[in-house]
VEXDREN-2710 file (C-alpha; in Angstrom, 1 decimal):
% VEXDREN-2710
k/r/px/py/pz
1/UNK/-7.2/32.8/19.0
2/UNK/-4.2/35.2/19.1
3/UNK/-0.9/33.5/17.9
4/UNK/2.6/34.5/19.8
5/UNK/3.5/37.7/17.6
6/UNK/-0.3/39.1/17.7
7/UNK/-0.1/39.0/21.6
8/UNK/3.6/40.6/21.8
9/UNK/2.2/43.1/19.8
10/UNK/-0.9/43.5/22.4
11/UNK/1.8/43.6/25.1
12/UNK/4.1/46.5/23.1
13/UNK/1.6/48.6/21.9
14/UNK/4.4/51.5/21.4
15/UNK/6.6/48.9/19.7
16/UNK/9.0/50.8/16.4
17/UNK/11.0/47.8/15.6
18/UNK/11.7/44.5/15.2
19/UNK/15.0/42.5/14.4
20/UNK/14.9/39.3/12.2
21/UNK/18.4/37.4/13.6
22/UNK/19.6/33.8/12.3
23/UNK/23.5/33.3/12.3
24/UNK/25.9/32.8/9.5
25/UNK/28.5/30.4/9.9
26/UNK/31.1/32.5/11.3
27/UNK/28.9/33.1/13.7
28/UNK/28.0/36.5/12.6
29/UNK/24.0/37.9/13.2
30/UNK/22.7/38.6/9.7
31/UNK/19.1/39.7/8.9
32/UNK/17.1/42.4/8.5
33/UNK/15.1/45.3/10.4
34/UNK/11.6/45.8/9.4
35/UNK/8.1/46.6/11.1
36/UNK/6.0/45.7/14.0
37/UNK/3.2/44.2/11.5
38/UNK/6.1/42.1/10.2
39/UNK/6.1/39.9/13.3
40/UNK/2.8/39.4/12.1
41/UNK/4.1/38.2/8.7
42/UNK/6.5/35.7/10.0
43/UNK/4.7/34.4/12.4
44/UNK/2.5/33.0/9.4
45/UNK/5.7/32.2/7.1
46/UNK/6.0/35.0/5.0
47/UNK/8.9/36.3/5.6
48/UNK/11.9/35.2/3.3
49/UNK/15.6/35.5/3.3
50/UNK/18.2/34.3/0.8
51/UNK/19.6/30.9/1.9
52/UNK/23.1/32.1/0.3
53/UNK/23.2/35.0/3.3
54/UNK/24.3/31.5/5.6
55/UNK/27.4/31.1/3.8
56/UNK/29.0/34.3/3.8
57/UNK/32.9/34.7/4.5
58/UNK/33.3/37.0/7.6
59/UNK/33.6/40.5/5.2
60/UNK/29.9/39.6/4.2
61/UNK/31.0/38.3/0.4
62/UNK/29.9/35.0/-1.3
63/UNK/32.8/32.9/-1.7
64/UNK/32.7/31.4/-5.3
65/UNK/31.9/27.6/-4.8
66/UNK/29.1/27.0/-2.8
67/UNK/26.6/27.0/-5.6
68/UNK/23.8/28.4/-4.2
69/UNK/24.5/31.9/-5.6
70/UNK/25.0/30.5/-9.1
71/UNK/21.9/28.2/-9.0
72/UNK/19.5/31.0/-8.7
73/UNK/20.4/32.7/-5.0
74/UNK/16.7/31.7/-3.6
75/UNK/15.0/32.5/-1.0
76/UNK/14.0/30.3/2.1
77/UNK/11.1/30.7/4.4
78/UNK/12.2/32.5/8.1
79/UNK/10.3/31.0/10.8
80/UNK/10.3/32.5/14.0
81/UNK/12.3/30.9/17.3
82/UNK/9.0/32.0/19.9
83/UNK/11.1/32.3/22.7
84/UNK/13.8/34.5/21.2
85/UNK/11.6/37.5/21.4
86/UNK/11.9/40.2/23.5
87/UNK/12.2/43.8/24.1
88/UNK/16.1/44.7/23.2
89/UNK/16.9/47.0/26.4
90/UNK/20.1/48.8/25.3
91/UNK/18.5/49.9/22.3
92/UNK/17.2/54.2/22.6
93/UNK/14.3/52.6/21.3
94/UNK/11.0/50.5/22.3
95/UNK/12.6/47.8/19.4
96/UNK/13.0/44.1/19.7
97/UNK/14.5/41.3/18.1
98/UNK/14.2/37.6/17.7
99/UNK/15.8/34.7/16.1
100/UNK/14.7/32.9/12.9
101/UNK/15.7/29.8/10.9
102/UNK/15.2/29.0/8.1
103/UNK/13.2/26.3/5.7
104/UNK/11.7/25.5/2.4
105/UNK/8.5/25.2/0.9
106/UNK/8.0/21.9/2.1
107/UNK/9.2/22.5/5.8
108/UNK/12.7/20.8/5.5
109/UNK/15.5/23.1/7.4
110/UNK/17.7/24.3/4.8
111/UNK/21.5/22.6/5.2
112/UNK/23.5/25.9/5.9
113/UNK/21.8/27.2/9.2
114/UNK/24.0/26.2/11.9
115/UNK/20.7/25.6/14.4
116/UNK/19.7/23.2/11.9
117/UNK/23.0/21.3/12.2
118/UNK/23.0/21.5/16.2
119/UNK/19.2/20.1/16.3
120/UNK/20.3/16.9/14.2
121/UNK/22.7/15.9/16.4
122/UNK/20.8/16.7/19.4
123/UNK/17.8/14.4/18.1
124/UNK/21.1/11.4/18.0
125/UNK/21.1/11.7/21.5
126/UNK/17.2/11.6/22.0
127/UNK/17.5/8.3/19.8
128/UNK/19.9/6.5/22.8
129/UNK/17.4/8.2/25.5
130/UNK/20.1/10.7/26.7
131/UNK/20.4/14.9/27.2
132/UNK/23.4/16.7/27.3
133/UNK/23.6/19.4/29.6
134/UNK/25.8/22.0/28.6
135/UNK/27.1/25.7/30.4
136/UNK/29.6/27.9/28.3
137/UNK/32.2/30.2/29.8
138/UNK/32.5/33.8/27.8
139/UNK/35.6/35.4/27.9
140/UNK/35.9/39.0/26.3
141/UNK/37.6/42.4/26.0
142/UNK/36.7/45.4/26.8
143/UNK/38.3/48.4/24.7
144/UNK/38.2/52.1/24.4
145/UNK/36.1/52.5/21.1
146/UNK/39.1/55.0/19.9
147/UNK/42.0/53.3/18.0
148/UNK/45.5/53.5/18.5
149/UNK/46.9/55.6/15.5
150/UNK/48.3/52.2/13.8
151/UNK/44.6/50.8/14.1
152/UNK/45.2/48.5/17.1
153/UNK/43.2/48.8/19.9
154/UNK/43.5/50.0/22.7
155/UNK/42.6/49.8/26.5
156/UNK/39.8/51.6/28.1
157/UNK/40.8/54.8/30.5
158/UNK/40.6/53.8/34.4
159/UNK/38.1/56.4/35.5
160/UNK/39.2/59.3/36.9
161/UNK/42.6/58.7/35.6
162/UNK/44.4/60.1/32.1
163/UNK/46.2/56.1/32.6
164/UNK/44.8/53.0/30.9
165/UNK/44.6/49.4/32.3
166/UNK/47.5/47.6/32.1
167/UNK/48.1/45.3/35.2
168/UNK/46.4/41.7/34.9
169/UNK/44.2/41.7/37.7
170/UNK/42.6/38.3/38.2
171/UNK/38.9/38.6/40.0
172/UNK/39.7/42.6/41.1
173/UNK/36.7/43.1/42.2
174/UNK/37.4/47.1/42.0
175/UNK/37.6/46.6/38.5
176/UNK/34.1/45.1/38.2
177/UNK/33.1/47.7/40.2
178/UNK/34.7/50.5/37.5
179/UNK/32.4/49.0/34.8
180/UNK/29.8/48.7/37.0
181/UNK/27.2/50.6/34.8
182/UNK/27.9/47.9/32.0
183/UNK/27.4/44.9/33.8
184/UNK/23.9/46.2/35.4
185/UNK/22.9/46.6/32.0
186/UNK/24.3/43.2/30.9
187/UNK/22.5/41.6/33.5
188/UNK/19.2/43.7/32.7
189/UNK/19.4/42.9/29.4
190/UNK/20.5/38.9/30.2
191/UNK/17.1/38.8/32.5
192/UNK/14.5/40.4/29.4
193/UNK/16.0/38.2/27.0
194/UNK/15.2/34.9/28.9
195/UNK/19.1/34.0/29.4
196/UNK/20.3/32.5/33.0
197/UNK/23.7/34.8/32.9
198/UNK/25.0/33.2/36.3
199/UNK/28.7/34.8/37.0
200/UNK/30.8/37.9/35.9
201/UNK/34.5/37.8/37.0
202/UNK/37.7/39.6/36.1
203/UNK/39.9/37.9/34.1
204/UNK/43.5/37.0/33.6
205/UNK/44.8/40.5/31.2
206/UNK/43.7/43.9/31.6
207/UNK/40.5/45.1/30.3
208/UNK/39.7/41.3/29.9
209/UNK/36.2/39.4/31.7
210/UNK/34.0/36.4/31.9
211/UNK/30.6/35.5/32.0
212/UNK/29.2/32.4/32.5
213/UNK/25.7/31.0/31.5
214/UNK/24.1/28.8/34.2
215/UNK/24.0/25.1/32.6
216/UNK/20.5/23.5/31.0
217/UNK/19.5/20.6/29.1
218/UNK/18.4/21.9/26.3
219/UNK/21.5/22.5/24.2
220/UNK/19.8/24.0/21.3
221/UNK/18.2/26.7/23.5
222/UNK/21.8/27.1/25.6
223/UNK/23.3/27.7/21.9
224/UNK/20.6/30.8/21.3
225/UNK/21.5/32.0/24.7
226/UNK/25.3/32.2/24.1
227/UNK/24.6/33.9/20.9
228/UNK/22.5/36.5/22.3
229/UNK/24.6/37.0/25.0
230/UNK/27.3/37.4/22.7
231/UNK/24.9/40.2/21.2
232/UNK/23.8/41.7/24.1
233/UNK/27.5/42.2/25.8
234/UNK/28.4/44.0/22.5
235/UNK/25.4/46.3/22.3
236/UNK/25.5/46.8/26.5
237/UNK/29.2/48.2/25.9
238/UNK/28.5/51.1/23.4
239/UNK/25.9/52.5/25.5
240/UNK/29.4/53.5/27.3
241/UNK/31.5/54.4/24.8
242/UNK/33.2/51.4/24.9
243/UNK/33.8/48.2/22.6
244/UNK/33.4/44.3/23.9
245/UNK/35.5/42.4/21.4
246/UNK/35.3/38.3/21.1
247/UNK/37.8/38.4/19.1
248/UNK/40.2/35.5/20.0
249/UNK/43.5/37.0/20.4
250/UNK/43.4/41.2/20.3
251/UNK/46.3/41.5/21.9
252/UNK/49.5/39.5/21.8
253/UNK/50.9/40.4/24.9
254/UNK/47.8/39.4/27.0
255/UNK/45.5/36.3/27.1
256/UNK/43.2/35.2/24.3
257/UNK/39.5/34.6/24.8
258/UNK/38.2/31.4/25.2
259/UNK/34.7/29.7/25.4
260/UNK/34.8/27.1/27.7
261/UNK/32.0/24.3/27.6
262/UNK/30.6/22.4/30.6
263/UNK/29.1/18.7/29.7
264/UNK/27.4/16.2/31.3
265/UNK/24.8/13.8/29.8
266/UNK/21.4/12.7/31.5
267/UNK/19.1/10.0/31.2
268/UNK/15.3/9.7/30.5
269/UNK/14.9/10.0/34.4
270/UNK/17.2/13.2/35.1
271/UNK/20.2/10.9/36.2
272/UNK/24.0/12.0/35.4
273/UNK/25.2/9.0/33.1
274/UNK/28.9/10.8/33.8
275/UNK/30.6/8.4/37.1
276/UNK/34.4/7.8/38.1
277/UNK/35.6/5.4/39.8
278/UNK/37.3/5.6/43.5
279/UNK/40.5/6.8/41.8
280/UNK/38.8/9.8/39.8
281/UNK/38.8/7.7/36.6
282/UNK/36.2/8.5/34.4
283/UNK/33.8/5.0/33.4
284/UNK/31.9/3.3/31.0
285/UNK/29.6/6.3/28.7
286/UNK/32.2/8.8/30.6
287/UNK/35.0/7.2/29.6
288/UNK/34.0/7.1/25.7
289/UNK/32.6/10.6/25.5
290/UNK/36.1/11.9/26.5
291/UNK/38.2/8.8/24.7
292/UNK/36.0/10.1/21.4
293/UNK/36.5/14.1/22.0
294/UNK/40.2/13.1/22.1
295/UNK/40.3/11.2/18.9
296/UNK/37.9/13.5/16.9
297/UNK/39.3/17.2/17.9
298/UNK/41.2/17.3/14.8
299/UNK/38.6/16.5/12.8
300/UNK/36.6/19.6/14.4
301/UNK/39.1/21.9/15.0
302/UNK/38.2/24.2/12.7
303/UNK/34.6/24.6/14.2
304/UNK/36.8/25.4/17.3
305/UNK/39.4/27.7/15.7
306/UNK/37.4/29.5/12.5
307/UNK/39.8/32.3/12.0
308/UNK/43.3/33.3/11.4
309/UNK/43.5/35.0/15.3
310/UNK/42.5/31.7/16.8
311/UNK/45.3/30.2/16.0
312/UNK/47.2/32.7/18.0
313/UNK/45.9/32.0/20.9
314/UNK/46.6/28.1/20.5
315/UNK/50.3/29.1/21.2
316/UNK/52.3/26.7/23.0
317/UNK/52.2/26.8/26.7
318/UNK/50.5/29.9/26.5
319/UNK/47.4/31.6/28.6
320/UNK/46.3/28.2/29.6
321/UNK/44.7/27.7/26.2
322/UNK/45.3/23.8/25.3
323/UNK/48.0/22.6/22.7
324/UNK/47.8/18.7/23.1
325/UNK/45.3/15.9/23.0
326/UNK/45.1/15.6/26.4
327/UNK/43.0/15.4/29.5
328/UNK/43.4/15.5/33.4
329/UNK/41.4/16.2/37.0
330/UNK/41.6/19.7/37.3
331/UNK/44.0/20.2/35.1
332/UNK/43.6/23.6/33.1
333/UNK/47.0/22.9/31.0
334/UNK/44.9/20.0/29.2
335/UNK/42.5/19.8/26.5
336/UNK/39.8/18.4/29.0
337/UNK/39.7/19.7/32.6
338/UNK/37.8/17.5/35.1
339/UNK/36.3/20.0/37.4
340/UNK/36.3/18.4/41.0
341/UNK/32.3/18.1/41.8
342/UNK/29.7/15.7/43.2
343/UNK/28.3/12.9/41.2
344/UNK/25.7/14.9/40.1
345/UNK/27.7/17.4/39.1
346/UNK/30.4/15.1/37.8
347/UNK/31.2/16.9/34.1
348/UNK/34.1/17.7/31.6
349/UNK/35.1/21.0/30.5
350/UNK/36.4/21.7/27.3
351/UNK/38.8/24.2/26.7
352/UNK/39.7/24.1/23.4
353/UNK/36.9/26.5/21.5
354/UNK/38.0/30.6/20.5
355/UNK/35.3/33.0/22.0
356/UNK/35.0/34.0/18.1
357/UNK/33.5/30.6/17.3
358/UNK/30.0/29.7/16.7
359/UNK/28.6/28.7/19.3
360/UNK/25.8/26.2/17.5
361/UNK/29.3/24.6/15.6
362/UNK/31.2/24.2/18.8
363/UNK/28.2/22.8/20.5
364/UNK/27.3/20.4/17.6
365/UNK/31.2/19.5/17.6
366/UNK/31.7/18.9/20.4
367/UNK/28.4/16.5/20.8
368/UNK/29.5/14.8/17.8
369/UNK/32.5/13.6/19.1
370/UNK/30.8/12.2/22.2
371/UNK/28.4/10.8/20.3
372/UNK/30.9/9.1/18.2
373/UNK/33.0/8.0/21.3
374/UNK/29.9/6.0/22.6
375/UNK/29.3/4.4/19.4
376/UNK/32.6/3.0/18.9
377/UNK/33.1/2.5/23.1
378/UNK/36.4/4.4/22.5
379/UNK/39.2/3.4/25.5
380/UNK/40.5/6.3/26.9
381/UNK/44.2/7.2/27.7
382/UNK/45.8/7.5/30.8
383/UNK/45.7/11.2/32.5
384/UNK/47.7/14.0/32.2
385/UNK/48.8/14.7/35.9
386/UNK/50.7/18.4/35.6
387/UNK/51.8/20.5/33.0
388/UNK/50.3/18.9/29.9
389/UNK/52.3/21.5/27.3
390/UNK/55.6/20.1/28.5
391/UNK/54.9/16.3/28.3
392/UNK/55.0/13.9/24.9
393/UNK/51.3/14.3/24.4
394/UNK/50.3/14.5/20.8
395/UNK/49.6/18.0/19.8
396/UNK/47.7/19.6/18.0
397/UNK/49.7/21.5/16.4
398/UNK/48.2/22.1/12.6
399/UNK/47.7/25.6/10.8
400/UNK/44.2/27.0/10.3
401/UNK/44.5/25.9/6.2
402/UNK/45.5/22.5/7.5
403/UNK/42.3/22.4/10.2
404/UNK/40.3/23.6/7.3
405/UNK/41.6/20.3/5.2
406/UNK/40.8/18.1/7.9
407/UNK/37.6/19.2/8.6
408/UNK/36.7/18.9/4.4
409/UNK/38.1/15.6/4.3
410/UNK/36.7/13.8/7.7
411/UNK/34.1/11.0/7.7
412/UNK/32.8/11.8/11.0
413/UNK/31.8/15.4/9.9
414/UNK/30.3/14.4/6.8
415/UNK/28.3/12.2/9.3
416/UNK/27.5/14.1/11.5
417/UNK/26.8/17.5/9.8
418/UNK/25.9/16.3/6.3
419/UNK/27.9/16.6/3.0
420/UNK/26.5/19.9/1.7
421/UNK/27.3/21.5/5.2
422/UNK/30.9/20.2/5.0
423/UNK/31.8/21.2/1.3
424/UNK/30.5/24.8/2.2
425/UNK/31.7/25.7/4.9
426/UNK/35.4/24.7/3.2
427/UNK/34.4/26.8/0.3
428/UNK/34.2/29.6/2.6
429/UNK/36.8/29.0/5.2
430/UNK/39.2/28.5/2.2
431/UNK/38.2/31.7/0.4
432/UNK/39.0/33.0/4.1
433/UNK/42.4/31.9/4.0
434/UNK/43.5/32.6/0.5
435/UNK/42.6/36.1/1.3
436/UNK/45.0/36.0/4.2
437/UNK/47.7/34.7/2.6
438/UNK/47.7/37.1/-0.2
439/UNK/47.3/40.2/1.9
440/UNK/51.1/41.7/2.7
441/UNK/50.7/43.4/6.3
442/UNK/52.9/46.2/7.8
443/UNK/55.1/44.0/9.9
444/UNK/56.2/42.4/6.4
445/UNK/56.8/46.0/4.8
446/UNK/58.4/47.2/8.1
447/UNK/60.4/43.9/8.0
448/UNK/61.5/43.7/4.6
449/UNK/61.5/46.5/2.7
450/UNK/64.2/48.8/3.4
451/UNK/66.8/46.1/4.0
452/UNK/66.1/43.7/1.4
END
């Protein structure tokens, strides 16, 4: 009988490539091209990868300090996620891609992959009989593949026009319509690859849009999907000359980009476990899950906010994007927004992660601190009614070397995502940030140098 590679293959007979994905921990899709007969090859574990490729800083280097480089760099067996694979539909080629993770000889997952760390939390919930249901909200830009002369980029041209966009433009629907061509391909691309894209809107700066994946309860597979739409939006934009950028804050005049997450939690029989009382107040497991993502943000925050740009967009009273430990009903200056909705709809959102984050970390974080709110019943605090950036709520607040501490030096991580996991992913966040620090930009030369 014909495994799942041998009848793609039957399917794609004119088939010229295939793309090996798994993601790094910035999020970034590493792996390799190769063959159609390779599909055959994985499919029956023999394809490798090194396991060191996980844990990568975001210029593609190996930080010193993770050890796996210096204990022999070896390699770990790719297995195949079946229903990642499909025909890639912006490529000028019949190619396809699918996602891998990895494991040893044995079976075990290896520690680094970021799926791996996202599945052992999930299977915390399966132990109390409970799915979360989650939906992410994609924010991103989209900017003219030419560079301003300084490097910085730039807006695309409205067609037609010598002018670019500059006017903010919230759900123009003209404005979909001028990048029409991109979002048919997006969506054609969203419907071969298995993902349930459900809206595209204009968003709140120029050049700047949204799409939204239609909520599930399989987490793990929602986490592939975000990562493939991720993927897909970038490829889908070059096909007209233009860039889509994730990156959290490209421009400092406009809004950042923020991924959003919808959650709700189900039992056994398909019933919201989320309820409020008469006054809107969240109860019992709701009540903990939020009481727990309050108290444990810190600890996760760098999951949220993995680079030096996120931190600019967590700017004080700025774009919406949260600054304090707080929550409210429909309240999109807090931390946590309850979104007004039936009691089978009855959800959180949070707004807290970049749209350069990983999406299996933020998932995994943010399903950690849930979980760890209904463990310890945490009591939740009173609601933020109004604008939570100008009330005594405590604040974030903390620099990306100080998120990066936290997160090295916090029980419920180590818990949750295993010590190895932990003391990596500081090795390579803080070979990030020395990097940073010891780069002198042109604003400091611009600044300094003449008058001082």
């Amino acid at each position: 009988m014909k495994n799942f590679a041998e009848k793609f293959l039957d399917e794609n007979p004119d088939l010229e490539k295939v793309e090996f994905i798994y993601v790094d921990f910035n999020g970034i899709p590493r792996g390799k091209n190769a063959s159609p007969k390779t599909l055959i090859k994985a499919s029956k574990g023999g394809l490798k990868m090194p396991i060191s490729s996980y844990v990568l800083d975001v210029w593609g280097d190996n930080p010193k300090g993770t050890g796996l480089v210096m204990s022999g760099d070896g390699d770990a067996i790719c297995r195949v996620v079946e229903n990642s694979l499909a025909i890639t539909p912006w490529s000028s080629r019949k190619n396809a891609q699918c996602l891998v993770s990895m494991e040893d000889g044995d079976g075990n997952p290896i520690y680094a992959d970021p799926r791996h760390i996202l599945s052992t939390v999930l299977k915390r919930f399966e132990e109390l009989e409970l799915k979360p249901v989650i939906a992410p909200e994609m924010e991103f830009y989209l900017i003219d593949q030419k560079l301003q002369k300084n490097g910085h980029p730039q807006m695309p041209l409205i067609p037609g026009t010598n002018r670019r966009y500059e006017e903010v433009q919230l759900l123009n629907l003209n404005e979909m319509d001028d990048f029409e061509g991109f979002f048919d391909l997006v969506e054609k691309s969203a419907h071969l690859l298995g993902i349930p894209a459900e809206t595209a809107i204009k968003e709140c700066a120029p050049g700047q849009f949204e799409i939204n994946l239609l909520h599930h309860d399989d987490a793990l597979l929602i986490a592939d999907q975000a990562f493939l739409m991720k993927r897909s939006i970038k490829n889908s934009a070059k096909k007209f000359n233009l860039n889509a950028t994730f990156m959290a804050k490209p421009f400092s005049e406009h809004a950042g980009n923020g991924m959003h997450a919808h959650l709700s939690l189900i039992d056994k029989n398909g019933n919201n476990v989320f309820e409020v009382d008469k006054d809107k107040q969240p109860k019992g497991i709701f009540a903990n899950s939020i009481a727990g993502l309050l108290k444990t943000t810190p600890d996760f925050l760098s999951f949220y906010a993995p680079s030096a740009n996120s931190y600019r967009r967590l700017v004080h009273n700025a774009d919406h994007a949260p600054t304090t430990l707080s929550w409210g009903n429909e309240n999109r200056t807090s931390l946590i927004r309850l979104p007004e909705a039936s009691s089978s709809a009855t959800r959180l959102e949070f707004r807290l992660p970049s749209a350069d984050a990983n999406p299996y970390l933020v998932f995994a974080s943010i399903l950690s601190s849930v979980l760890s709110g209904i463990q310890n019943k945490d009591l939740l605090d009173n609601e933020t009614i109004g604008n939570a950036h100008a009330q005594h709520k405590p604040e974030l607040g903390i620099t990306w070397r100080e998120a990066v501490k936290k997160t090295s030096q916090s029980s419920v991580v180590k818990e949750f995502f295993g010590e190895q996991f932990q003391k990596s992913y500081q090795v390579v966040k803080e070979s990030e940030i020395n990097r940073f620090d010891s780069t002198i930009t042109d604003f400091e030369y611009n600044s300094y140098l003449r008058h001082l």
